[in-house]
C-alpha positions in Angstrom: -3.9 -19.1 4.7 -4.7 -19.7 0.8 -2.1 -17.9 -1.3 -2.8 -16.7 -5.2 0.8 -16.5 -7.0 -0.3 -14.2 -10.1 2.8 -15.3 -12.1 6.5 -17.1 -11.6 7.5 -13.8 -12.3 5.8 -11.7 -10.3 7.3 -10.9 -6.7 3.7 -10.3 -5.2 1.7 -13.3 -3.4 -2.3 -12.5 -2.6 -3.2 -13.0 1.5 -6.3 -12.3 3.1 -6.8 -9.1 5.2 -5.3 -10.5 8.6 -2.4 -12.5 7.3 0.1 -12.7 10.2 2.8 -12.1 8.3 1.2 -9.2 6.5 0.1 -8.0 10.0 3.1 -7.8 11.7 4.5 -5.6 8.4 1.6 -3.1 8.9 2.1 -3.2 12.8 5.6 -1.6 11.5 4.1 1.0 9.4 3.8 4.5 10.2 0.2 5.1 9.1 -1.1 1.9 12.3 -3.4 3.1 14.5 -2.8 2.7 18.6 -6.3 2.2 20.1 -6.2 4.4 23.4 -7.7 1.5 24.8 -5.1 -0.8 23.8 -7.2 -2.9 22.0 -5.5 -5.5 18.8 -7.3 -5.9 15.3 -6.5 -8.9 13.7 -7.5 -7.2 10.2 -6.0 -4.1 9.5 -6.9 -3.1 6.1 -10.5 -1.2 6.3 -14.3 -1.5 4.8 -13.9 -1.8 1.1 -12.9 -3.7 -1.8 -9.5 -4.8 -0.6 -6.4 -6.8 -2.0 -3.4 -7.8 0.3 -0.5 -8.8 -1.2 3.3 -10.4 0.4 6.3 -10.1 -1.4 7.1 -14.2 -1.9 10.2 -13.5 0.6 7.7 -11.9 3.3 10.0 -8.8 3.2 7.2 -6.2 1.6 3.6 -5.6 1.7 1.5 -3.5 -0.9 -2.3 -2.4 0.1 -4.8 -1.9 -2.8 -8.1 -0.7 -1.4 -11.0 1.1 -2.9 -13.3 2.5 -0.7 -15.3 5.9 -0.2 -12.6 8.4 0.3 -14.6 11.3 2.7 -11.4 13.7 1.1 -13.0 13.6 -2.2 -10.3 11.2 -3.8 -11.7 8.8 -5.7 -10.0 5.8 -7.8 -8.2 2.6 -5.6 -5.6 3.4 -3.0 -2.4 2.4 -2.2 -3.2 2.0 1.8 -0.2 0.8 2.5 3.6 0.0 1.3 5.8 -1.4 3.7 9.5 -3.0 2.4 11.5 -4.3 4.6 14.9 -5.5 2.5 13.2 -7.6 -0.2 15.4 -9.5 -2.5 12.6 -8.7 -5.4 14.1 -5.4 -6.4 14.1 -1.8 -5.9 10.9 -0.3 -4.6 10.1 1.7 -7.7 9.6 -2.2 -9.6 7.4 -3.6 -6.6 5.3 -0.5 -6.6 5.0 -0.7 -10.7 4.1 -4.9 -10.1 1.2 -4.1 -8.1 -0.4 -1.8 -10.1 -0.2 -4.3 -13.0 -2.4 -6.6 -9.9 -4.9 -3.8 -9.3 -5.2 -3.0 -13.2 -6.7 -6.6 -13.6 -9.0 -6.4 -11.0 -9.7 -2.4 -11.4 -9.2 -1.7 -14.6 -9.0 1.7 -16.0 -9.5 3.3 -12.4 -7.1 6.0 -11.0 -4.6 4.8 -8.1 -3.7 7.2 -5.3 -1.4 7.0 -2.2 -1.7 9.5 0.6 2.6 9.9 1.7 3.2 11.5 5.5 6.6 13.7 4.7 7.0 13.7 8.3 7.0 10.6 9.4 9.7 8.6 6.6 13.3 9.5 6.8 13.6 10.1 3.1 14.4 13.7 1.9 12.1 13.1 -1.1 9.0 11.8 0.0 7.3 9.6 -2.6 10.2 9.0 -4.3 9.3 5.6 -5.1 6.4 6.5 -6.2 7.9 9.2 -8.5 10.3 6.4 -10.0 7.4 4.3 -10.7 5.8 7.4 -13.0 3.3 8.7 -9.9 2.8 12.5 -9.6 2.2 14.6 -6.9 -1.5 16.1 -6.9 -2.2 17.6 -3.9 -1.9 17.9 -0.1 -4.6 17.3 1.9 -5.7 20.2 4.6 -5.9 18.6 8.3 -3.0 16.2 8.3 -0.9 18.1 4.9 -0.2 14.6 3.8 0.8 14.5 0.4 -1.6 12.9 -2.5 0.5 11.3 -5.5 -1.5 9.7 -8.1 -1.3 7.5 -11.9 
C-alpha cells in the first residue's frame, strides 16, 4: 500500500481505508461493528471524505472523516483513535499531530469526536482529548455518548 509521510517529524503515516495494519487496530476498537451475520469488511472507515493515518511504529491509528452527520454535528470527525503503546509520545501530542493533518486538507472546519464513557477504562473520558485543548459540547440522546469538539 502507498504511504504519504507528511514530515520527518511527524509520527503520522497516510494508508488507504483497508490498510491491514490499520484494520486490525480498528478490529480492536470499541466503536467495530459485529455483523449478526458474521460477515468481514475489508474497509472500515464509512462513505465520506476520509483520511487514514498509522503511527510510523504501527502502534496508533487516527480516523479523520467528514461525512453527513444525521446527529446534526457538522465539521470533520475524529472516527477513530486507537493507541496501542506508541513510541511517538503521549496521546494528547498524536491527537494535536493529526489535527495539524486534517487542518491542511480541511481547513478552518470544526473537528468533533463522539467518546463512549462506558466502554474505555479511564475515569476521565476524553482526557486526551482535553489535553490536546478539546472541549466537551454535548451528549448525544440514544447512545449518551459524549461530543467533544475544537
Amino acid at each position: 500500500m502507498e504511504m504519504r509521510l507528511f514530515d520527518d517529524n511527524i509520527s503520522w503515516v497516510s494508508v488507504k481505508d483497508g490498510n491491514p495494519i490499520a484494520l486490525d487496530l480498528f478490529n480492536r476498537h470499541y466503536s467495530k461493528y459485529h455483523y449478526k451475520d458474521g460477515r468481514v469488511c475489508s474497509l472500515f472507515v464509512g462513505p465520506g471524505e476520509k483520511t487514514v493515518l498509522l503511527t510510523k511504529d504501527n502502534k496508533a491509528l487516527f480516523v479523520w472523516r467528514k461525512f453527513i452527520d444525521k446527529s446534526g454535528q457538522y465539521g470533520v470527525n475524529c472516527s477513530i483513535f486507537r493507541n496501542e503503546k506508541s513510541i511517538f509520545g503521549q496521546n494528547s501530542q498524536l491527537i494535536l499531530e493529526a489535527e495539524q493533518i486534517a487542518k491542511l486538507r480541511w481547513p478552518g472546519q470544526r473537528f468533533y469526536t463522539y467518546i463512549n464513557p462506558n466502554k474505555i477504562m479511564s475515569k476521565n473520558p476524553g482526557y486526551c482529548f482535553k489535553m490536546a485543548g478539546w472541549v466537551l459540547c454535548g451528549l448525544t440522546k440514544k447512545r449518551k455518548l459524549l461530543i467533544f469538539e475544537k
